[in-house]
C-alpha positions as CSV (number, residue, x, y, z in Angstrom):
1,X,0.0,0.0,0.0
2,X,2.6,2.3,-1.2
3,X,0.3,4.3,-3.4
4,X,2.0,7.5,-3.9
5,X,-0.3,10.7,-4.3
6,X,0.8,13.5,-6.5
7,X,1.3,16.9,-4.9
8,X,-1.3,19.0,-4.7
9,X,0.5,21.4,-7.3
10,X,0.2,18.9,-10.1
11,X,-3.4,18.4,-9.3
12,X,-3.7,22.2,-9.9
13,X,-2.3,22.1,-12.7
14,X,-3.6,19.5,-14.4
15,X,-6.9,21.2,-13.6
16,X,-5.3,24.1,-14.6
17,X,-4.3,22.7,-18.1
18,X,-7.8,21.0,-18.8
19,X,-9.9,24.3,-18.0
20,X,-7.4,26.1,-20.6
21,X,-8.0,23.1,-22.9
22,X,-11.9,23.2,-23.0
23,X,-11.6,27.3,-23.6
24,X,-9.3,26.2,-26.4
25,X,-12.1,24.3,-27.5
26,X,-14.9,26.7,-26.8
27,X,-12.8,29.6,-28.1
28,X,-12.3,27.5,-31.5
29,X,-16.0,26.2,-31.6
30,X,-17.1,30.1,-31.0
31,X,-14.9,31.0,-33.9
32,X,-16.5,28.6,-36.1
33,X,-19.8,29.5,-35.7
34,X,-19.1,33.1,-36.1
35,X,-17.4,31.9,-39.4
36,X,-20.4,29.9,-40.6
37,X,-22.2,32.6,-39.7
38,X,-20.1,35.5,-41.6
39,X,-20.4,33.0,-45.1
40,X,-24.0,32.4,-45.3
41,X,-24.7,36.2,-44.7
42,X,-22.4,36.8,-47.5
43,X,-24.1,34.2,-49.6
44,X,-26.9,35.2,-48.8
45,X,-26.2,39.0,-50.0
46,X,-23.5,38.6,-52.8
47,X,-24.6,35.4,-53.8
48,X,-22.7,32.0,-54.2
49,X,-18.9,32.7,-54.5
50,X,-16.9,32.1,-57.3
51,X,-15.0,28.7,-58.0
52,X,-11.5,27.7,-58.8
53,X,-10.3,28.8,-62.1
54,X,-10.6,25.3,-63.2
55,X,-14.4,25.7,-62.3
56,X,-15.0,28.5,-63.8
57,X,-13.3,27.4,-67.6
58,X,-15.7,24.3,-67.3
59,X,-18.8,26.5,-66.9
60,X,-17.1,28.7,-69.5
61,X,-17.1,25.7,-72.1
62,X,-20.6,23.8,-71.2
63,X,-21.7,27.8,-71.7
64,X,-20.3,28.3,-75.2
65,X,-21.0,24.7,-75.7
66,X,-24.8,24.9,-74.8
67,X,-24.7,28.4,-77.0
68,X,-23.3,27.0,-80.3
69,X,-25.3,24.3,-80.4
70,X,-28.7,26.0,-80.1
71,X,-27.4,28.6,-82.8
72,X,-29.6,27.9,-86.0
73,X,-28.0,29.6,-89.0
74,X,-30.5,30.9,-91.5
75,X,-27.4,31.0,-94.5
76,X,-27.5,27.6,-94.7
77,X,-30.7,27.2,-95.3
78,X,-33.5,24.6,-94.2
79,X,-31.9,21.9,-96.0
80,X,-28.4,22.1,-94.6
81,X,-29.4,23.2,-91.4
82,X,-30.0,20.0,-89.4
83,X,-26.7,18.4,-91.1
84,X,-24.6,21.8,-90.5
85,X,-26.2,21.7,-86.4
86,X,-25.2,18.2,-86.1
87,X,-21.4,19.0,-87.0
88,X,-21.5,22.0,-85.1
89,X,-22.7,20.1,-81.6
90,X,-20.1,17.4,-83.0
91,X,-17.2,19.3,-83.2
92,X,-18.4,21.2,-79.5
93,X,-18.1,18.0,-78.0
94,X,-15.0,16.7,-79.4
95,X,-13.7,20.3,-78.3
96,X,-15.0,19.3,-74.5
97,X,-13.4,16.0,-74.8
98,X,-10.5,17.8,-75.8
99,X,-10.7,20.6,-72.7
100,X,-12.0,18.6,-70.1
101,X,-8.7,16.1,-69.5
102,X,-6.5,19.1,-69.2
103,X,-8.7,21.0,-66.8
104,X,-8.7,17.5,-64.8
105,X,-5.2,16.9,-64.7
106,X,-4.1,20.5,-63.7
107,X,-7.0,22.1,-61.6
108,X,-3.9,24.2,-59.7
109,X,-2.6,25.6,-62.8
110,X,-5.1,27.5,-64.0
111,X,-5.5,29.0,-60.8
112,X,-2.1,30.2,-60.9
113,X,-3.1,31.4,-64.8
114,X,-5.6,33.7,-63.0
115,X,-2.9,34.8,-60.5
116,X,-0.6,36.0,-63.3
117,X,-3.4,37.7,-64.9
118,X,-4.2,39.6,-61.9
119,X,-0.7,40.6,-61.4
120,X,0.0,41.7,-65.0
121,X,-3.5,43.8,-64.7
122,X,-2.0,45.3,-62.4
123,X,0.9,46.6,-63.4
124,X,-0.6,47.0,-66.9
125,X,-2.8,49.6,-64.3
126,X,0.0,50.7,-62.9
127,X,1.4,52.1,-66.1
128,X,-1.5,53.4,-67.4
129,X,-1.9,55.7,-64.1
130,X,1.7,56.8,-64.2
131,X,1.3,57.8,-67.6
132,X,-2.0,59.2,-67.1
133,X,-0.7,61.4,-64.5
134,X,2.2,62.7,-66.2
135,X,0.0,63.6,-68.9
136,X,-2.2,65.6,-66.8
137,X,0.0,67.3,-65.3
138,X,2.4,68.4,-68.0
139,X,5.0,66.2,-67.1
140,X,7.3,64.7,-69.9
141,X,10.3,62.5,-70.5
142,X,12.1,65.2,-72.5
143,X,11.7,67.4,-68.8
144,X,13.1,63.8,-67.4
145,X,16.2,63.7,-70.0
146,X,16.9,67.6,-69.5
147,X,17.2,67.0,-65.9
148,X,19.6,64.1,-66.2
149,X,21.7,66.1,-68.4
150,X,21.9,68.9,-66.1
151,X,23.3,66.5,-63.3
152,X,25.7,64.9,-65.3
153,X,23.8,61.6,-65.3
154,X,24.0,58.4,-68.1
155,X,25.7,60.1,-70.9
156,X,24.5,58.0,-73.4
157,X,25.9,57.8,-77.3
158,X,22.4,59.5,-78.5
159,X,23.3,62.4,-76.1
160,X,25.0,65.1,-77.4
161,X,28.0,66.7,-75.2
162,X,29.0,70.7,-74.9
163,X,32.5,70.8,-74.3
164,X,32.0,74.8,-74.8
């Protein structure tokens, strides 16, 4: 009957430790709801939000797909037109056979596609606002070279140099 009891500090502690734990849990559980909450508000009020890119390019094709083959053109006539609509919706879904794969394959890389568009929009922005401003305000690069000149800055070969 040597039973050893632990101190009464470890007792507090591991007390201690299990109160912390279930705030832990409530703190996360509280976060999650809040969460839940915050998304179906927004659904609610912006609608559903936008897919992956690789989403988005299959709703593209079934779109143009479902578009071009309920497209009945009047130059062909009533006589070619059920031939010429049955090539069209032929040659959509070999294009979708085609697409599909690909989009399968690499879901990730056309979301990184959509990345590098955003960034090149925005320096393509960027640019257009720099120029923009310098145009409004009656900046120009020949104000840009005479200033360089007066320094003494990148004396290029198109430059022309006073030795006077």
């Amino acid at each position: 009957m040597s039973e050893e009891l632990p101190p009464s500090d470890a007792t507090d502690r591991q007390a201690d430790d299990e109160v912390r734990a279930t705030d832990a849990d409530a703190w996360a559980t509280a976060c999650a709801e809040d969460l839940a909450a915050e998304k179906a508000r927004r659904r609610t009020q912006y609608g559903p939000p936008p897919g992956s890119a690789a989403e988005e390019l299959r709703k593209l094709v079934d779109a143009v797909a479902d578009k071009l083959s309920t497209i009945q053109s009047p130059l062909l006539g009533a006589v070619a037109g059920p031939a010429a609509q049955q090539v069209v919706k032929q040659v959509v879904e070999q294009a979708k056979a085609a697409v599909e794969p690909v989009i399968e394959r690499n879901p990730d890389v056309f979301d990184h596609l959509a990345a590098a568009g955003n960034e090149i929009l925005a320096a393509y922005r960027s640019a257009v606002q720099n120029q923009e401003r310098r145009w409004t305000t009656g900046d120009s690069a020949d104000h840009d070279l005479d200033e360089r000149r007066d320094r003494g800055d990148d004396g290029g070969p198109g430059e022309r140099i006073d030795l006077d």
